[in-house]
NUVO-665606 format. One record per residue (C-alpha): residue number from 1; x, y, z. Coordinates in Angstrom, 1 decimal, always signed. Last residue first. Layout:
! residues N
(NUM (X Y Z))
...
END
This chain:
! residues 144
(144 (+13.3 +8.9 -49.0))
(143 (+15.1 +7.7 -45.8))
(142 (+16.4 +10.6 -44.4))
(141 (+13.2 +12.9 -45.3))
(140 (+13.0 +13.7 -41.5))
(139 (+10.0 +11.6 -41.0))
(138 (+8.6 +11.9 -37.7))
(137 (+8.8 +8.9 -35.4))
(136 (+11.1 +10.8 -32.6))
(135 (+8.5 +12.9 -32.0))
(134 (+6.6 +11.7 -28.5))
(133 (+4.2 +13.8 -26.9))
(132 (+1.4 +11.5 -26.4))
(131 (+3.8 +8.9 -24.9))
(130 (+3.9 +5.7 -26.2))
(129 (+4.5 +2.2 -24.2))
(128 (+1.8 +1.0 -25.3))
(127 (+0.4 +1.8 -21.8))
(126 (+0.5 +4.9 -22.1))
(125 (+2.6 +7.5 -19.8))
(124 (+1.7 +10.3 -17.9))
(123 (+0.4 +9.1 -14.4))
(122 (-3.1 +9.9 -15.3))
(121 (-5.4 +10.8 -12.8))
(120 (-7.8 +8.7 -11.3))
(119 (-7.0 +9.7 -8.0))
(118 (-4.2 +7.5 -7.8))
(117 (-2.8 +5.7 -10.2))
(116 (-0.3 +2.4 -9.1))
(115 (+1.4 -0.1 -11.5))
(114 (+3.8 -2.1 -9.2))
(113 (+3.6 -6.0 -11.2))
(112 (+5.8 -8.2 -10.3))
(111 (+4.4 -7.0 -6.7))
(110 (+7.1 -5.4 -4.2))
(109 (+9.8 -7.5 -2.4))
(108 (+7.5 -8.8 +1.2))
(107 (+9.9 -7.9 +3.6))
(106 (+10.3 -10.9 +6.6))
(105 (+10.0 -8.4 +9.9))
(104 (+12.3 -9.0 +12.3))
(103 (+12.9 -6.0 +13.7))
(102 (+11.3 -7.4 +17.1))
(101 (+8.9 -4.9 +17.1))
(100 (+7.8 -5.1 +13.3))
(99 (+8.3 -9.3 +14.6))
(98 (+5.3 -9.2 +16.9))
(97 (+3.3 -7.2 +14.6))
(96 (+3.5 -9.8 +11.5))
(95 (+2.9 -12.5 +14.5))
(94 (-0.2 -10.9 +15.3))
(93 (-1.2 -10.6 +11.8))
(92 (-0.7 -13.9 +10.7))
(91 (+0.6 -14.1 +6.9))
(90 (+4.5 -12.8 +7.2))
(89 (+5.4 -12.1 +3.9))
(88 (+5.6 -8.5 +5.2))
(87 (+5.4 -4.8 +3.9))
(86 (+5.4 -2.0 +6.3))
(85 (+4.5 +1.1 +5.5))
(84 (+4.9 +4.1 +8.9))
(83 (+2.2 +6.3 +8.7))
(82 (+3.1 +10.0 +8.7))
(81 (+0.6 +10.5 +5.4))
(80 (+3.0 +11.1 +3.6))
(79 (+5.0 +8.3 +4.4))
(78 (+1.8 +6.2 +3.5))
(77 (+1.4 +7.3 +0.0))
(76 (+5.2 +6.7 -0.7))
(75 (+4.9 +3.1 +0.7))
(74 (+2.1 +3.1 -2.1))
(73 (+3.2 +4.7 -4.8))
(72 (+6.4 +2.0 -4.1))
(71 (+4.5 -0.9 -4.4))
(70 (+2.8 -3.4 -2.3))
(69 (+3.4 -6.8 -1.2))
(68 (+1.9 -8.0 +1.6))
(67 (+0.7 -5.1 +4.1))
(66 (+1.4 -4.0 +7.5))
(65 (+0.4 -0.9 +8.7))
(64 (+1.8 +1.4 +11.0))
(63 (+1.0 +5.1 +13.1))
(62 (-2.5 +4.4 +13.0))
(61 (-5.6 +7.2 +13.1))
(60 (-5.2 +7.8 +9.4))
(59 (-6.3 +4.4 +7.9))
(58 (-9.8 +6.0 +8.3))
(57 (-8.9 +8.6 +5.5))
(56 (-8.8 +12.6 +5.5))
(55 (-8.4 +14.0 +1.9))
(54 (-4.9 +15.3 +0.4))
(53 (-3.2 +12.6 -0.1))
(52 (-5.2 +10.8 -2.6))
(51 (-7.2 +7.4 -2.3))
(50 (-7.3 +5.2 -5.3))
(49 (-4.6 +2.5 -4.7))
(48 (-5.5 +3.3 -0.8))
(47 (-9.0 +1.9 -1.2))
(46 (-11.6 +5.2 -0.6))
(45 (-12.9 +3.9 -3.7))
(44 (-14.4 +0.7 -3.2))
(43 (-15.7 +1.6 +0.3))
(42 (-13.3 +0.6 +3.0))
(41 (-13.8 -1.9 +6.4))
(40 (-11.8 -0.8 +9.0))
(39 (-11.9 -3.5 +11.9))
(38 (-11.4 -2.3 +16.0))
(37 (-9.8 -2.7 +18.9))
(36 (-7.5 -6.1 +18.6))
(35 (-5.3 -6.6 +21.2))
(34 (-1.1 -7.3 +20.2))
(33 (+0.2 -9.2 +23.1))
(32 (+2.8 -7.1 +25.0))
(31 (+6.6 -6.7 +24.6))
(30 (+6.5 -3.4 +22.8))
(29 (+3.1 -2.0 +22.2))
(28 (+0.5 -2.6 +20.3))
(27 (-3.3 -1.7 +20.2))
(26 (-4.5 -3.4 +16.9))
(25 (-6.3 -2.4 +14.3))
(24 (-7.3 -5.3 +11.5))
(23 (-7.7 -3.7 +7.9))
(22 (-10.3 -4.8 +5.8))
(21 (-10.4 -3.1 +1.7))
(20 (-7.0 -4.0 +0.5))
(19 (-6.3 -2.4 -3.2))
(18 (-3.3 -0.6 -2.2))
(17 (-2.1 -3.0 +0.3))
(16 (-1.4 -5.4 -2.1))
(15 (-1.5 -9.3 -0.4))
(14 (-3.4 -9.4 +2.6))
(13 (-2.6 -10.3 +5.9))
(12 (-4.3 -13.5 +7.5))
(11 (-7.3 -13.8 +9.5))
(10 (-9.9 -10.8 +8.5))
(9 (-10.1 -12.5 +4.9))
(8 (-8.2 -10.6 +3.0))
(7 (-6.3 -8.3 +5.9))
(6 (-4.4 -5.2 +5.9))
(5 (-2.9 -4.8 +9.4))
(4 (-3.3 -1.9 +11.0))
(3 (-1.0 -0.9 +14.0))
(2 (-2.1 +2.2 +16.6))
(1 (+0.3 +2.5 +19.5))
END
């Protein structure tokens, strides 16, 4: 089995998968050493943050891969892709993989901060808090 393990500095597991741009694929299987194969190294915008669901994408030969903390667009993302998110605050890969078998994983909660677009499109709301739509600041003549 396929596992990739997003990776900062191609030694420990970075920290939002959506905006990792090295991933670490191993060959895994139950009860064996992980082996690395092979390193995906993204262009700026084919990052998973940014990358939609309907285009193919180098992270779609796994079947798992293990992030830090990342947000719910982006375990989303990955489910529909068929790839299995897995988010850890474990920071060695191998061990990371050694405990997904294990069911031991330690699960990263997601960032403070889980503000994903994808695309580039909009998501619908402002960041003021305002949406473009909003009436419920008209003036009904109530307070004249």
């Amino acid at each position: 089995m396929k596992i990739a393990v997003g990776a900062q500095d191609n030694r420990s597991i970075a920290t939002h998968g959506g905006r990792t741009r090295r991933f670490l694929v191993f060959e895994a299987e139950a009860g064996c050493d992980p082996i690395e194969e092979s390193r995906i190294e993204l262009a700026e915008d084919e990052v998973l943050h940014l990358c939609g669901d309907g285009r193919p994408h180098p992270i779609d030969a796994v079947s798992v891969v293990i992030t830090g903390a990342s947000g719910p667009g982006f375990v989303a993302h990955m489910r529909r892709r068929g790839i299995e998110p897995v988010t850890t605050l474990e920071t060695d890969p191998v061990q990371a993989i050694r405990d997904w078998f294990a069911g031991t994983v330690k699960t990263a909660p997601p960032p403070a901060h889980p503000h994903e677009h994808h695309d580039g499109h909009h998501d619908g709301h402002h960041h003021d808090g305002h949406h473009q739509d909003d009436n419920h600041h008209q003036d009904d003549g109530a307070n004249a």
